[in-house]
C-alpha positions, 0 to 999 in steps of 0.5 A: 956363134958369136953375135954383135948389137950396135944399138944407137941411141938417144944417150948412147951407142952401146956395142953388145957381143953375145956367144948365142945359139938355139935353146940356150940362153945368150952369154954376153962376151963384151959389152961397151958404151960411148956417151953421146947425149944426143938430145944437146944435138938437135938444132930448133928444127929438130935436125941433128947437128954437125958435132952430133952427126960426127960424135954418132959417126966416131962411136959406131967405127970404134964399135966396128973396130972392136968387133974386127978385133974380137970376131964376129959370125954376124953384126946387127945394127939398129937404130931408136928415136933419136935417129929416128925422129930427127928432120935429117935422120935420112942423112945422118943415116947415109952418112953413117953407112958412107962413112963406116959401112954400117947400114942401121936398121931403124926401129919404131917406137912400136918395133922397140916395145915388141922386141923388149917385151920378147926380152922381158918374158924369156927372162921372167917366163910364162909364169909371170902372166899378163906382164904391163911393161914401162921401158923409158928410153933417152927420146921415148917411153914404151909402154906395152902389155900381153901374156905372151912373148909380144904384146897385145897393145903397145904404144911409143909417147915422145917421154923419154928422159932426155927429151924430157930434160931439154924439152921442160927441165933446161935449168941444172938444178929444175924449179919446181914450176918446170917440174910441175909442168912435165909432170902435168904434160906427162899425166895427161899423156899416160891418162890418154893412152890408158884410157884409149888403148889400155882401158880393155886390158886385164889387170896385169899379174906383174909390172915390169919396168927395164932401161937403164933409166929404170934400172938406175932409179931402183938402184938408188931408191932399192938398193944392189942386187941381192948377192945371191940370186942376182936378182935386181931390186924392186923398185917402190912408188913410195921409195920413187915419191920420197927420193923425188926432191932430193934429186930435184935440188941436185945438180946434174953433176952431184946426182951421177955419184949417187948410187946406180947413176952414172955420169951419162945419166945424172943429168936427165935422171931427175925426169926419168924419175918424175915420168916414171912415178907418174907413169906408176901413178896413172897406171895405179902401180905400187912396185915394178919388178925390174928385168935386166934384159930389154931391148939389146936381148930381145934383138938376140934373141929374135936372131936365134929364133931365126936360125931355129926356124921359129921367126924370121931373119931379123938381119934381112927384114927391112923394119926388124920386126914383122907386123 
């Protein structure tokens, strides 16, 4: 069957078509992105301005438009922190089914964690153990650890990279003062949450950081896939700690043509970078393995699993994730 995601982010609405069934792996079919940078879209009160509610509005037709034109069996619909949190997120919400049709589905922080983590161990396998998970989004940072298909203990922080960015590096390039700031901010939140909720983990077998923002940073820091396998390049604290200030005293526009950053991530990878290595530093983690499936694939394959009988439908669950 052919399957759509429409996944409506903090950065961007991203429409995924897959051909899937039960037992196989998903093969993407089609893939496009519209740039929103929802965070520049949020007035002092938090709500989600007119120009950010109309530019959500036009990217999901456009997403829905595509997916006439190609075909599709089914379409799933989600939504993450950005709508989520919003002061008028319920709005937004009934605007965006009133005016295209689509009903998102709004997932939780917690909701985003467990379906990532189902992602990252059907493409690493049973063999990569007690995985610890970093999955750093443009409104919020996942963190997550088990060893099996969903996580043990998980927790959503309000760090992603663009609320990072707005929130303590407003200036293009940073000071050096705001950086200091974020990072202190973020220490103590990571120290928190491993103390609290992490202290009785076992220690993890493999560290495993997906996002596009991760996924840029080891691009940069790793460099390409390796030709052959296709695998993803690690990427190492060490590589992160020497890039940092590099990136630090670049402006927005001259980091989106450095190598894995793109145009909509240019501007907030500076945080990413800084969150992520001192999530790295917290958590005493020297390399991350980077998985190339999150939190799109794990909706995939959650919707499988459904029509082989081994979970429930995805599509009539009112929250997406059970429990």
């Amino acid at each position: 069957m052919r399957l759509g995601v429409i996944d409506v982010g903090s950065n961007t609405v991203h429409l995924l078509v897959v051909d899937a069934h039960p037992g196989a792996s998903p093969v993407p079919y089609h893939s496009q992105r519209s740039v929103l940078r929802l965070m520049r879209y949020l007035d002092a009160d938090g709500a989600i301005v007119e120009e950010g509610a109309q530019r959500i509005v036009e990217a999901i037709r456009e997403s829905v438009e595509t997916v006439r034109e190609i075909g599709v069996d089914d379409l799933i619909a989600t939504a993450t922190s950005a709508i989520r949190e919003a002061a008028n997120g319920e709005e937004v919400l009934a605007r965006i089914t009133r005016e295209t049709g689509v009903t998102l589905r709004v997932l939780s922080g917690e909701d985003e964690a467990r379906i990532t983590m189902l992602a990252v161990r059907r493409w690493l396998g049973w063999s990569a153990g007690e995985i610890l998970l970093f999955d750093i989004g443009g409104g919020s940072f996942e963190i997550a650890q088990g060893a099996d298909e969903y996580p043990d203990v998980q927790v959503s922080l309000p760090l992603g990279a663009g609320r990072s960015t707005i929130n303590y590096l407003p200036e293009d390039p940073p000071t050096r003062e705001a950086v200091s700031r974020l990072r202190a901010h973020a220490r103590a939140e990571f120290t928190r949450v491993r103390d609290e909720v992490f202290a009785d983990r076992p220690r993890p077998k493999r560290v495993v950081g997906t996002s596009k923002t991760i996924r840029s940073l080891a691009r940069l820091v790793g460099g390409p896939a390796d030709p052959v396998t296709g695998d993803l390049a690690q990427l190492h604290y060490v590589g992160l700690r020497e890039w940092e200030p590099t990136l630090r005293d670049m402006p927005g526009s001259v980091r989106e043509y450095l190598p894995g950053i793109t145009p909509e991530r240019g501007y907030q990878i500076m945080a990413g970078a800084v969150v992520l290595r001192t999530a790295m530093k917290v958590f005493e983690v020297d390399t991350l393995t980077i998985s190339p499936w999150a939190l799109r694939e794990g909706i995939v394959l959650r919707y499988i699993d459904a029509l082989d009988g081994r979970g429930a439908d995805p599509v009539r669950e009112e929250r997406l994730v059970a429990g």
